[in-house]
MOPAC internal coordinates of N, CA, C and O (Angstrom, degrees):
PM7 1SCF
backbone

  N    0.0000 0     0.00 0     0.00 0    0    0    0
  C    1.4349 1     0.00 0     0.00 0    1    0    0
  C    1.5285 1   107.69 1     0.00 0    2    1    0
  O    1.2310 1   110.40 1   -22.99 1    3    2    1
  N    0.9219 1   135.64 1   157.01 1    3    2    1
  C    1.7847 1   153.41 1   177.92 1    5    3    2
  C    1.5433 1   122.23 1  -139.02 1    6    5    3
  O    1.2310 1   127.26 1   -54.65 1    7    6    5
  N    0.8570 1   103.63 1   125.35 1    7    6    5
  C    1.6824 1   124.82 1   172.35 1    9    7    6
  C    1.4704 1   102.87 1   -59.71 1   10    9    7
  O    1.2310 1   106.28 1   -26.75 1   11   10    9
  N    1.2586 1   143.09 1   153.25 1   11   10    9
  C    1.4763 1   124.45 1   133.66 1   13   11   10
  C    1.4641 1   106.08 1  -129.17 1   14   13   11
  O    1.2310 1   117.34 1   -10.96 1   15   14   13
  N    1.1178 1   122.66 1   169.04 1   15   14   13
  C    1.6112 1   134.20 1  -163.93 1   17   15   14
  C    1.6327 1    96.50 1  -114.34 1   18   17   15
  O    1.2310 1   110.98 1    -7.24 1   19   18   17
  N    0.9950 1   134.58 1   172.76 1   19   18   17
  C    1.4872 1   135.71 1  -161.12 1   21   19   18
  C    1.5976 1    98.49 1   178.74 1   22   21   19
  O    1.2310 1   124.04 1   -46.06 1   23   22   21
  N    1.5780 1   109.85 1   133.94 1   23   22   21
  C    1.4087 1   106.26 1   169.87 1   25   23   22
  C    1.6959 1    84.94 1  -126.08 1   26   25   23
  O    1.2310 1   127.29 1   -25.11 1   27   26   25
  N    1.8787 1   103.57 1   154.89 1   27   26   25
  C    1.4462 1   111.59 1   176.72 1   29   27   26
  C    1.6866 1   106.72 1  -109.05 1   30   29   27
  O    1.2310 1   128.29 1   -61.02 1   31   30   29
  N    0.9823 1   101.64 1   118.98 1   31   30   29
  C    1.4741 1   108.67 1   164.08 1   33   31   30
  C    1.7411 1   136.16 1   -54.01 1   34   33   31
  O    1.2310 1   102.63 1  -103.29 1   35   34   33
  N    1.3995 1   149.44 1    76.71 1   35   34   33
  C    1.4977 1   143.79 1  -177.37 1   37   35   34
  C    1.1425 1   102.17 1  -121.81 1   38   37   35
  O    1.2310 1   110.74 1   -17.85 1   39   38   37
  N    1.1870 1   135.03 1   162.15 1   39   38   37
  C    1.3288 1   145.14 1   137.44 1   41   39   38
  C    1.8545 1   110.05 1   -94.41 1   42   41   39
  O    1.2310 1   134.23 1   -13.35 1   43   42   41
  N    1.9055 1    90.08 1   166.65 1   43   42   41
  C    1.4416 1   112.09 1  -157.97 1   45   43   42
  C    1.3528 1    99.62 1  -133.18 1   46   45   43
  O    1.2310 1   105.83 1   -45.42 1   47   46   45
  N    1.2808 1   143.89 1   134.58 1   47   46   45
  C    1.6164 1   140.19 1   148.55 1   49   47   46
  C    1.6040 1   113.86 1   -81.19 1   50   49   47
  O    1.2310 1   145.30 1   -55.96 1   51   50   49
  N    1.4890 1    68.42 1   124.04 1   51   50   49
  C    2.0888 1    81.65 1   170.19 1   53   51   50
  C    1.0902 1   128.96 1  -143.50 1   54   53   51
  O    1.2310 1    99.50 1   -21.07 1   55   54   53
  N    1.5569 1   154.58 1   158.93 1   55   54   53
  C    0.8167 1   150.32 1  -126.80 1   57   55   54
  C    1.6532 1   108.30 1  -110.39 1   58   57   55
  O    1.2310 1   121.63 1   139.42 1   59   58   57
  N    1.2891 1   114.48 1   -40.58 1   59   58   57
  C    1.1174 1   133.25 1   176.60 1   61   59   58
  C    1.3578 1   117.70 1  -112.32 1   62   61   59
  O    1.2310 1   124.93 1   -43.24 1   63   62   61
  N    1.7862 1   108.13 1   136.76 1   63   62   61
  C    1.4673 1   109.01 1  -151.86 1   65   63   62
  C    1.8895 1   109.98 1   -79.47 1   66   65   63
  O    1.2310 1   125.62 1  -169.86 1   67   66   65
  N    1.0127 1   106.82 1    10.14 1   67   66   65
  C    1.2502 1   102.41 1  -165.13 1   69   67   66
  C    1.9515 1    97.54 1  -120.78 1   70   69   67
  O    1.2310 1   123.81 1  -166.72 1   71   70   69
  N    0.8958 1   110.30 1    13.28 1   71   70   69
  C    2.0480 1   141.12 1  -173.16 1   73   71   70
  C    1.6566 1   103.66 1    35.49 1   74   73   71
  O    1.2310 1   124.10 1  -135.04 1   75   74   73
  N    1.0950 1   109.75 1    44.96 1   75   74   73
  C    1.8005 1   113.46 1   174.25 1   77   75   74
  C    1.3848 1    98.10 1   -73.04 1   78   77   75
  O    1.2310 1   106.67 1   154.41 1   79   78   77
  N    0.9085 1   142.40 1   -25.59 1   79   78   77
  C    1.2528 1   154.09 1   159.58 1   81   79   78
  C    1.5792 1   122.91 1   -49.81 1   82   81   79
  O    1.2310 1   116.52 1   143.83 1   83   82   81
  N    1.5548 1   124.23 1   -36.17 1   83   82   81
  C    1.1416 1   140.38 1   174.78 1   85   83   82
  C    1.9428 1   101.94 1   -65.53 1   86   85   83
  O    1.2310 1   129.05 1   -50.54 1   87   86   85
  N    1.7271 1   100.17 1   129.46 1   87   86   85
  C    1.4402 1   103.79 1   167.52 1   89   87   86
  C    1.6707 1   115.68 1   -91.36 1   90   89   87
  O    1.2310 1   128.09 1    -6.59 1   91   90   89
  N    1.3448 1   102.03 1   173.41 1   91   90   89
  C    1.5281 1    97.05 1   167.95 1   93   91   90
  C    1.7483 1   107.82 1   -64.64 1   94   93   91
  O    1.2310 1   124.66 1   138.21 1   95   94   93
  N    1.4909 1   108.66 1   -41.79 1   95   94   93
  C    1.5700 1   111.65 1   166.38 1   97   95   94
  C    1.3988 1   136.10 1   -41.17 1   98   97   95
  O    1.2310 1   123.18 1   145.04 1   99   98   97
  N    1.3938 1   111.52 1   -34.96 1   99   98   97
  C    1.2162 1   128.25 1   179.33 1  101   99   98
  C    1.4375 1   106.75 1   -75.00 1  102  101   99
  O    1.2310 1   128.22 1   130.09 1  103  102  101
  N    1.5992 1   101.78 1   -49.91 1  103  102  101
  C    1.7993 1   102.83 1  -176.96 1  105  103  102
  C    1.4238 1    94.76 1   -58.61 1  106  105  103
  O    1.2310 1   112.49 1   119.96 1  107  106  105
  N    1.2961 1   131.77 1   -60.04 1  107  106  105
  C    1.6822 1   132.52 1  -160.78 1  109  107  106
  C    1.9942 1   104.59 1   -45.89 1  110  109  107
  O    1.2310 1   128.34 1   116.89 1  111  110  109
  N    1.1327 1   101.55 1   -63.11 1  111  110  109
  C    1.3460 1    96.66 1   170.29 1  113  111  110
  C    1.1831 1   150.81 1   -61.40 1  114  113  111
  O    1.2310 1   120.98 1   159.97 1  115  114  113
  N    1.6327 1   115.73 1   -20.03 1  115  114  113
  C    1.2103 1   124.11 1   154.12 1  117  115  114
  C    1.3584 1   111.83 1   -74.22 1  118  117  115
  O    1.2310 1   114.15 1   157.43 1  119  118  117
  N    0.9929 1   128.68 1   -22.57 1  119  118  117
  C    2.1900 1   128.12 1   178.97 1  121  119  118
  C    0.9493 1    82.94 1   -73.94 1  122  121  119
  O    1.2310 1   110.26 1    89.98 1  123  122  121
  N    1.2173 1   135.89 1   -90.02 1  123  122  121
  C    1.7359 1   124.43 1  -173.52 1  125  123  122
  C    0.9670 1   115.56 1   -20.33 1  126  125  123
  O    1.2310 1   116.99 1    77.46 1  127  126  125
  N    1.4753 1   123.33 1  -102.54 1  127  126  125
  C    1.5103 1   121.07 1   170.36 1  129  127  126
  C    1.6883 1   119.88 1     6.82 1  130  129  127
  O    1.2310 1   129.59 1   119.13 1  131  130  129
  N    1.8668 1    99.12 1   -60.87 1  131  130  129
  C    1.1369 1    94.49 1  -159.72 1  133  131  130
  C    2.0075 1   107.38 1   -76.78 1  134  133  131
  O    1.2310 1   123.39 1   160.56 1  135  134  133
  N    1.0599 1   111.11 1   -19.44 1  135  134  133
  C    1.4134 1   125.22 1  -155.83 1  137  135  134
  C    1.9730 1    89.33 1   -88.32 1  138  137  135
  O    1.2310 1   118.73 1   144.14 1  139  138  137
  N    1.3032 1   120.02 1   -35.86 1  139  138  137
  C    1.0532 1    93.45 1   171.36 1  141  139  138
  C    1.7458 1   129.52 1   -93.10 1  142  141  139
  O    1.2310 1   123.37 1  -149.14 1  143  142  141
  N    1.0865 1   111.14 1    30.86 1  143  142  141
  C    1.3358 1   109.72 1  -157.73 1  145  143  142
  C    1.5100 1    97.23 1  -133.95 1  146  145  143
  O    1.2310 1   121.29 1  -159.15 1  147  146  145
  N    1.4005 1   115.13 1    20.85 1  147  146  145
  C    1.6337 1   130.69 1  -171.78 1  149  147  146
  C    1.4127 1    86.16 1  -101.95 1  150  149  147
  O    1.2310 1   129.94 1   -34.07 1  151  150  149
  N    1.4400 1    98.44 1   145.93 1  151  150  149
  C    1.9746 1   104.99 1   144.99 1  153  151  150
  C    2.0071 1   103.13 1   -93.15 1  154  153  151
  O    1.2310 1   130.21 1   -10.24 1  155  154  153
  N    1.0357 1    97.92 1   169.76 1  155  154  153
  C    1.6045 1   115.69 1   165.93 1  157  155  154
  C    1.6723 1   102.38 1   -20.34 1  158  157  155
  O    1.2310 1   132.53 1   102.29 1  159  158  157
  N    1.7826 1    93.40 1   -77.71 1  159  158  157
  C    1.3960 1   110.26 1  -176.15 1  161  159  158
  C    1.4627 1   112.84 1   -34.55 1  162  161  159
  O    1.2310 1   114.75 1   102.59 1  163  162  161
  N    1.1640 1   127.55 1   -77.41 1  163  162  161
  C    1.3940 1   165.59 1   142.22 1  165  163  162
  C    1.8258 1    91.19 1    16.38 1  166  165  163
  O    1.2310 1   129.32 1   107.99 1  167  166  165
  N    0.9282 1    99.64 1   -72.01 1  167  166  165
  C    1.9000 1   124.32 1  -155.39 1  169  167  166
  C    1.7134 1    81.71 1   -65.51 1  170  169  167
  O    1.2310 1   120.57 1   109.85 1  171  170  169
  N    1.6578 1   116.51 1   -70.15 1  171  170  169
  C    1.4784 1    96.38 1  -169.25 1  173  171  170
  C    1.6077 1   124.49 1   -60.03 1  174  173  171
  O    1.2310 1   122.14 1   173.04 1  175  174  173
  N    1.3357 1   113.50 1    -6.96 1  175  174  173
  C    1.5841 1   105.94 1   174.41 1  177  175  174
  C    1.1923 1   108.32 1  -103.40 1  178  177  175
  O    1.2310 1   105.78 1  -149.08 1  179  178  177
  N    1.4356 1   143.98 1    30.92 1  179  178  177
  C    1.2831 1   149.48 1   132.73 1  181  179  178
  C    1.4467 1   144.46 1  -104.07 1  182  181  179
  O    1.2310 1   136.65 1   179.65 1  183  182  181
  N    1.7768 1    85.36 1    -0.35 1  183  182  181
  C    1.5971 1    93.75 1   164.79 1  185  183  182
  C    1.6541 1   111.32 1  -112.27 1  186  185  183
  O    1.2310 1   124.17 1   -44.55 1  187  186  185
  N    1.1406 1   109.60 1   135.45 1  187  186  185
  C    1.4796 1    88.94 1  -176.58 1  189  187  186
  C    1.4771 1   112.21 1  -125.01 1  190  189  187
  O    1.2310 1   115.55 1   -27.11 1  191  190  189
  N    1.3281 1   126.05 1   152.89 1  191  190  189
  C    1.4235 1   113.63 1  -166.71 1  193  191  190
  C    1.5005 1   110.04 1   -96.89 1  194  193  191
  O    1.2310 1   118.28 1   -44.05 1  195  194  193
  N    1.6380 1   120.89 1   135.95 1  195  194  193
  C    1.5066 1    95.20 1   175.70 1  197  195  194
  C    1.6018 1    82.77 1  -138.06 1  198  197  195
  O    1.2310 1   118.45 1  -151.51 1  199  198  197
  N    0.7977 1   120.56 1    28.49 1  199  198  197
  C    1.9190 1    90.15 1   156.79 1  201  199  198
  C    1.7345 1    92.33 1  -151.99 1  202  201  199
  O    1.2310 1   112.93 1   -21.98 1  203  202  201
  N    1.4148 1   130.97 1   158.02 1  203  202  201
  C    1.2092 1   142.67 1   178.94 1  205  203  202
  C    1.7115 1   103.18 1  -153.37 1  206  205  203
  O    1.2310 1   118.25 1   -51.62 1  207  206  205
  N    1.6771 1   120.95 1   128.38 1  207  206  205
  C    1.1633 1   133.67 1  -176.16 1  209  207  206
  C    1.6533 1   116.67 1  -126.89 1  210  209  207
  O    1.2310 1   124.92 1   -28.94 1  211  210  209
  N    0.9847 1   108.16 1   151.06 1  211  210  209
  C    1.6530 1    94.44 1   169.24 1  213  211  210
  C    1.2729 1   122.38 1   -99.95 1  214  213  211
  O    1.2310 1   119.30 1   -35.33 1  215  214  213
  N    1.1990 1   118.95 1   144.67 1  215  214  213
  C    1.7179 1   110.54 1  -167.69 1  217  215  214
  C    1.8670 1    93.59 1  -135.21 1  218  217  215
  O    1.2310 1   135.55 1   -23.84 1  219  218  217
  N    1.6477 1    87.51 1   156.16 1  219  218  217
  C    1.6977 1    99.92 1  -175.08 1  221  219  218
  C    1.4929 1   101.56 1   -58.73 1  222  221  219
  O    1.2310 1   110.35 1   -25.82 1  223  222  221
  N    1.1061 1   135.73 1   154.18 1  223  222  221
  C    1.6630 1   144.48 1   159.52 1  225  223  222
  C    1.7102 1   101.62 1   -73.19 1  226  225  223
  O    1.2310 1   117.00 1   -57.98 1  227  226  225
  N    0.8413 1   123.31 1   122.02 1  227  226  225
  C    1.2342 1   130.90 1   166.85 1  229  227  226
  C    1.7752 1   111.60 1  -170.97 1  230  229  227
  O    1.2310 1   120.10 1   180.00 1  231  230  229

């Protein structure tokens, strides 16, 4: 069996270029936003996998 790790791709608007300005709220709602507004297709070309491990089956 294997683990894999996955990062999701969205963007966020913020006011300040360096996003100190961005809440954890803001991030939560734009992933949403963005995660439901994918098709299938869509969703697998914005997550992308970069680490994969093997783990015991149990």
């Amino acid at each position: 069996m294997f683990s894999h790790a996955f990062d999701f791709a969205f963007e966020l608007a913020s006011r300040q270029q360096d996003a100190a300005d961005v809440t954890a709220e803001m991030l939560r709602t734009a992933l949403i936003r963005r995660a439901r507004t994918l098709s299938g297709e869509e969703l697998l070309e914005a997550c992308g996998r970069f680490d994969t491990v093997e783990v015991a089956d149990g």
